[in-house]
C-alpha positions as CSV (number, residue, x, y, z in Angstrom):
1,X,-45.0,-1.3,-47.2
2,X,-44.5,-0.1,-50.7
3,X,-47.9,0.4,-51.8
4,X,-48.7,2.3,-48.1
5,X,-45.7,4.4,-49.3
6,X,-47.0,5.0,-53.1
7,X,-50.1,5.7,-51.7
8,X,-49.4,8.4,-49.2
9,X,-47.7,10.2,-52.5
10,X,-50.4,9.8,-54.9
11,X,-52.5,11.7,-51.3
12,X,-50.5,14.3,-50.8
13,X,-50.4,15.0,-54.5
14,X,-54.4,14.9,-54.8
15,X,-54.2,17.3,-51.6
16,X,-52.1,20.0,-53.3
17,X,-54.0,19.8,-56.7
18,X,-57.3,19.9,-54.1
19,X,-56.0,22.5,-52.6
20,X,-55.4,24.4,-55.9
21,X,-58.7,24.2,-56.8
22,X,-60.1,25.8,-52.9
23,X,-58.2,28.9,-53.9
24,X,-59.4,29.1,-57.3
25,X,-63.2,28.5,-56.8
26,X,-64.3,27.7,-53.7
27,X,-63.1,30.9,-51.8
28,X,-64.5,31.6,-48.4
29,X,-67.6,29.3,-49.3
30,X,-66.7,27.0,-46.3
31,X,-69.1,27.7,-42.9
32,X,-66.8,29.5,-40.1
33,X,-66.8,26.1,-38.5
34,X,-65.5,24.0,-41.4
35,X,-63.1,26.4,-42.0
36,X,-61.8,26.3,-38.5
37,X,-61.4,21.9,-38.9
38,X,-59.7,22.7,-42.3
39,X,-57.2,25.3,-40.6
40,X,-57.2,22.3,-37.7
41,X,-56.0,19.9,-40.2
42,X,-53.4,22.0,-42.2
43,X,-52.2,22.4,-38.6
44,X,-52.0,18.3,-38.3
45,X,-50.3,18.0,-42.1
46,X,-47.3,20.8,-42.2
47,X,-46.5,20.6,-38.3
48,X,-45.0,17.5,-37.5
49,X,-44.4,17.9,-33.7
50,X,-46.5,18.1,-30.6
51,X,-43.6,20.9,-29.8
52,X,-44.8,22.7,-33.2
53,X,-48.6,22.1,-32.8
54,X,-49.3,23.0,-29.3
55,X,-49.2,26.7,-29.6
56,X,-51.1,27.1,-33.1
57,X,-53.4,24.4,-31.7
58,X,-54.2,25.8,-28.2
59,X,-54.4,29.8,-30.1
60,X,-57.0,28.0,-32.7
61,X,-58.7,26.4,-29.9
62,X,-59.1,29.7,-27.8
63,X,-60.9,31.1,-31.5
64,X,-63.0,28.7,-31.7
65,X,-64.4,28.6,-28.0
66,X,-64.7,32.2,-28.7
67,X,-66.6,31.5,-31.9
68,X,-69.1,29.1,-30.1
69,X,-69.6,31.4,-27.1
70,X,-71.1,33.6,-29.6
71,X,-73.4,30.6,-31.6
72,X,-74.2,28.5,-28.9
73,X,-77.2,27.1,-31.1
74,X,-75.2,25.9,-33.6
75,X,-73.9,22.5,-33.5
76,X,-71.6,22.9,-36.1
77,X,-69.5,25.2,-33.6
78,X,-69.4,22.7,-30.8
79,X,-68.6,20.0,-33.2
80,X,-65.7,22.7,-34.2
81,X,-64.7,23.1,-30.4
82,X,-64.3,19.2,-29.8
83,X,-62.4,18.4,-33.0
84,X,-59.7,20.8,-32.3
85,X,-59.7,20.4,-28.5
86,X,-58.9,16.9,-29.3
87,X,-56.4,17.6,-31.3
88,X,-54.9,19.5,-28.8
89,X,-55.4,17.3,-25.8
90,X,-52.4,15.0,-27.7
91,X,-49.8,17.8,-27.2
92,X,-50.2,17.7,-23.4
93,X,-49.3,15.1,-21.0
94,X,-51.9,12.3,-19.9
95,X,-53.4,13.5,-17.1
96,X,-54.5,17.1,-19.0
97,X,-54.6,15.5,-22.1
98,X,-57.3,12.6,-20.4
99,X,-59.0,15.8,-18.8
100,X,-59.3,17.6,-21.8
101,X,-60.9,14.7,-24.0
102,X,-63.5,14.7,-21.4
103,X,-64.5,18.2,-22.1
104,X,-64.7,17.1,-25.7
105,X,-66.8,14.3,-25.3
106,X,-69.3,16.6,-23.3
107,X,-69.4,19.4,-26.0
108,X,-70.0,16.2,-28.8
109,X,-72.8,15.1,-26.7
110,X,-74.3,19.0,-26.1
111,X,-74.6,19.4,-30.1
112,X,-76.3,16.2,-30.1
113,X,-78.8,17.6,-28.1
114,X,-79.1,20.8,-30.4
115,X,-79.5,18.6,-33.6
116,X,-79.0,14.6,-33.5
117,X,-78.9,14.6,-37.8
118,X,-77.0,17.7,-38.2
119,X,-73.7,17.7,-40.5
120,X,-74.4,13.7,-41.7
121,X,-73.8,12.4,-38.6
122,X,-70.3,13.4,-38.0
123,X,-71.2,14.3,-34.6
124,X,-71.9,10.4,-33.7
125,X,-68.7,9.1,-35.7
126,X,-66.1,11.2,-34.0
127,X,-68.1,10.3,-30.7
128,X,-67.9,7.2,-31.1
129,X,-64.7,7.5,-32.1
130,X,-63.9,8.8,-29.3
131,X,-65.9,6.3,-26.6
132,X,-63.6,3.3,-28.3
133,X,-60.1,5.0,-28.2
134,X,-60.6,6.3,-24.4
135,X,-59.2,4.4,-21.7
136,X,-62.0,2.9,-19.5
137,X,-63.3,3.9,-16.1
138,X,-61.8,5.0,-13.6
139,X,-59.0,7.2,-15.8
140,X,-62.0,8.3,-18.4
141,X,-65.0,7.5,-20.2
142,X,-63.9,4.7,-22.7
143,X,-66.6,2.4,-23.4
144,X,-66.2,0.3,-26.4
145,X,-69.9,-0.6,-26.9
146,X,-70.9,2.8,-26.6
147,X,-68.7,3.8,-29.2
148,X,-69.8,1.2,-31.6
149,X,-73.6,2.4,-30.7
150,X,-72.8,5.6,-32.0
151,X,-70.0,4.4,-34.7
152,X,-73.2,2.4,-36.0
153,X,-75.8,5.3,-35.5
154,X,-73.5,7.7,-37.9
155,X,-73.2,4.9,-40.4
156,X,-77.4,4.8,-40.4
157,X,-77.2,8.5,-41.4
158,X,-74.8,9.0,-44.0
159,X,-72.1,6.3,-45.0
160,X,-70.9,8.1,-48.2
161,X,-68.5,10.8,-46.0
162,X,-65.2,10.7,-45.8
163,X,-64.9,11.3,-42.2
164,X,-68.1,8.5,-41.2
165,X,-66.2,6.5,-43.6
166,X,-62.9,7.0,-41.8
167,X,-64.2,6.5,-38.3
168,X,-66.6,3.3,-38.8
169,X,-63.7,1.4,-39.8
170,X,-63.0,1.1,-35.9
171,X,-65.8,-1.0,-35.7
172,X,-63.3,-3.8,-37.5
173,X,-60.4,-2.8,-35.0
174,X,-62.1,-2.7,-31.8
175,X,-63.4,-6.5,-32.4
176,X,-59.7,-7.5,-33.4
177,X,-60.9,-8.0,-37.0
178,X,-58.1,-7.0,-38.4
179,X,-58.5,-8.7,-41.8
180,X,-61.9,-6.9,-42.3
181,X,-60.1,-3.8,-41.3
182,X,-57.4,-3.8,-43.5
183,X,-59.7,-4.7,-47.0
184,X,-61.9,-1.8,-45.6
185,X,-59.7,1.2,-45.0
186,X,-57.5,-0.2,-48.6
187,X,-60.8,0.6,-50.2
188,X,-61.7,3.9,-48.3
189,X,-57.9,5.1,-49.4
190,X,-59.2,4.3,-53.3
191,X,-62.2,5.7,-52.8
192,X,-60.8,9.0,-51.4
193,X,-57.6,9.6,-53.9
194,X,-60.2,9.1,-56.7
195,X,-62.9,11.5,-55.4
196,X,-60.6,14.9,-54.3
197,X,-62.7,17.5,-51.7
198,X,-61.8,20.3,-53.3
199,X,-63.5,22.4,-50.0
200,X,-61.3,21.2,-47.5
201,X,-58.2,19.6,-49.1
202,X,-55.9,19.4,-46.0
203,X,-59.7,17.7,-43.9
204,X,-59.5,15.2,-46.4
205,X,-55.4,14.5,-46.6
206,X,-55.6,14.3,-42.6
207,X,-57.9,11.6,-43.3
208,X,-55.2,9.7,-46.3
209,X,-52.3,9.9,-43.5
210,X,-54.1,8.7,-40.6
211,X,-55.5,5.6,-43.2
212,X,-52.0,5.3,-44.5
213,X,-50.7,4.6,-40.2
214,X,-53.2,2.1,-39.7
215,X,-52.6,0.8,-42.8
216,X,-49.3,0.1,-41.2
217,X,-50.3,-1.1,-37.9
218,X,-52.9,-3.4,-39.6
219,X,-49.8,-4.9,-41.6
220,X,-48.0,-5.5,-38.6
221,X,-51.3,-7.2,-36.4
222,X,-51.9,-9.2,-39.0
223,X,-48.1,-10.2,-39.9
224,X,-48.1,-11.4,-35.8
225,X,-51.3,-13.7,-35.8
C-alpha cells in the first residue's frame, strides 16, 4: 500500500509540473474535442463527489452535444460526447445511469463508422472498455467477448497510448488474471510518471489515479486467492 501511496504523489506531482508546461507552450494547440476530455478530466481530479461533478459534468456534456451537432463528421466529437456522457452517467442513479451508457456505446460505435483508425484507436479501447464493465443482457449491453474483440483491435492499432495502454489492461482482469494484471498496470504507472503529456496533463493524471485504484483492488484479489 506504500508504494500505491508514493506513487499517486510522484502523479500528481508530474501532473502539476505537466500542467505547467500546457500553459507555457502548448496554448490552445489541443483540438476542441481534446480539450473538452482534458476539461472532462480536470473535472474527475479537483471534484471529488458525484454531488460536486454532476452539474459541471451534465453543463460540459450539453457543450459538447452542442459541439458535435455542429461536426457531425468528425469522430473526434462523438468520441468527445461518449467520454463525458460516461462520466456523467456515474453521478446518476442505475437505471439513468445504465440508460445513459447505452447512448454512449451507440455514439462509440457511430464514429466507428465515420473513421475505424481515427485517433489511434481510442475509439475501440474505451468501447471495449465499455462492452466488459456493462452488466449483461437484459439490464444492458455487457458482453465480455465483445469487449476483448475491440480491447484487442485498439491494441492492433496503436499500443504506445496512454489511454489503449490503460484500457487493454482489462483484458488481464476480465479473465481473473490478476497476477498478469497487476505486473502490467505497475509497469504502465512507470511508463507514464516517466513520459509527462504535457498537452493534456489532468487526461493523463485521470489515468495515474484510476491505475493507482486498481492497483489497490488487484492487491486485495490477489491477497484472497
Amino acid at each position: 500500500m506504500e508504494s500505491v501511496m508514493n506513487r499517486t504523489y510522484c502523479a500528481q506531482l508530474i501532473a502539476f509540473i505537466a500542467m505547467l508546461v500546457m500553459t507555457n507552450a502548448s496554448g490552445q494547440s489541443l483540438s476542441v474535442p481534446d480539450q473538452l476530455i482534458e476539461r472532462y478530466a480536470e473535472m474527475q481530479i479537483t471534484l471529488i463527489t458525484d454531488e460536486a461533478l454532476e452539474k459541471p459534468l451534465a453543463e460540459l456534456l450539453d457543450e459538447a452535444v452542442r459541439y458535435r451537432d455542429l461536426h457531425q463528421t468528425d469522430p473526434n466529437a462523438w468520441v468527445a460526447t461518449a467520454r463525458i456522457r460516461f462520466g456523467y452517467a456515474s453521478t446518476q442513479g442505475i437505471i439513468n445511469g445504465t440508460r445513459l451508457m447505452n447512448f454512449s456505446r451507440d455514439e462509440l460505435e457511430h464514429a466507428l463508422t465515420l473513421d475505424r483508425l481515427h485517433n489511434r484507436g481510442l475509439t475501440q479501447a474505451f468501447l471495449g472498455y465499455l462492452y466488459i464493465g456493462a452488466p449483461g443482457w437484459l439490464l444492458s449491453f455487457g458482453d465480455k467477448d465483445r469487449g476483448k474483440e475491440l480491447l484487442e483491435e485498439a491494441w492492433a492499432i496503436d499500443n504506445t497510448t496512454d489511454s489503449n495502454r490503460y484500457f487493454y489492461g482489462f483484458t488481464n482482469i476480465v479473465d481473473e488474471n490478476y497476477s498478469e494484471a497487476q505486473q502490467y498496470y505497475l509497469q504502465l504507472l512507470e511508463r507514464v510518471e516517466s513520459n509527462p503529456n504535457p498537452r493534456q496533463p489532468f487526461l493523463q493524471a485521470l489515468y495515474v489515479r484510476e491505475v493507482n485504484k486498481l492497483l489497490v483492488s488487484l492487491e486485495e484479489e490477489l491477497a484472497d486467492d
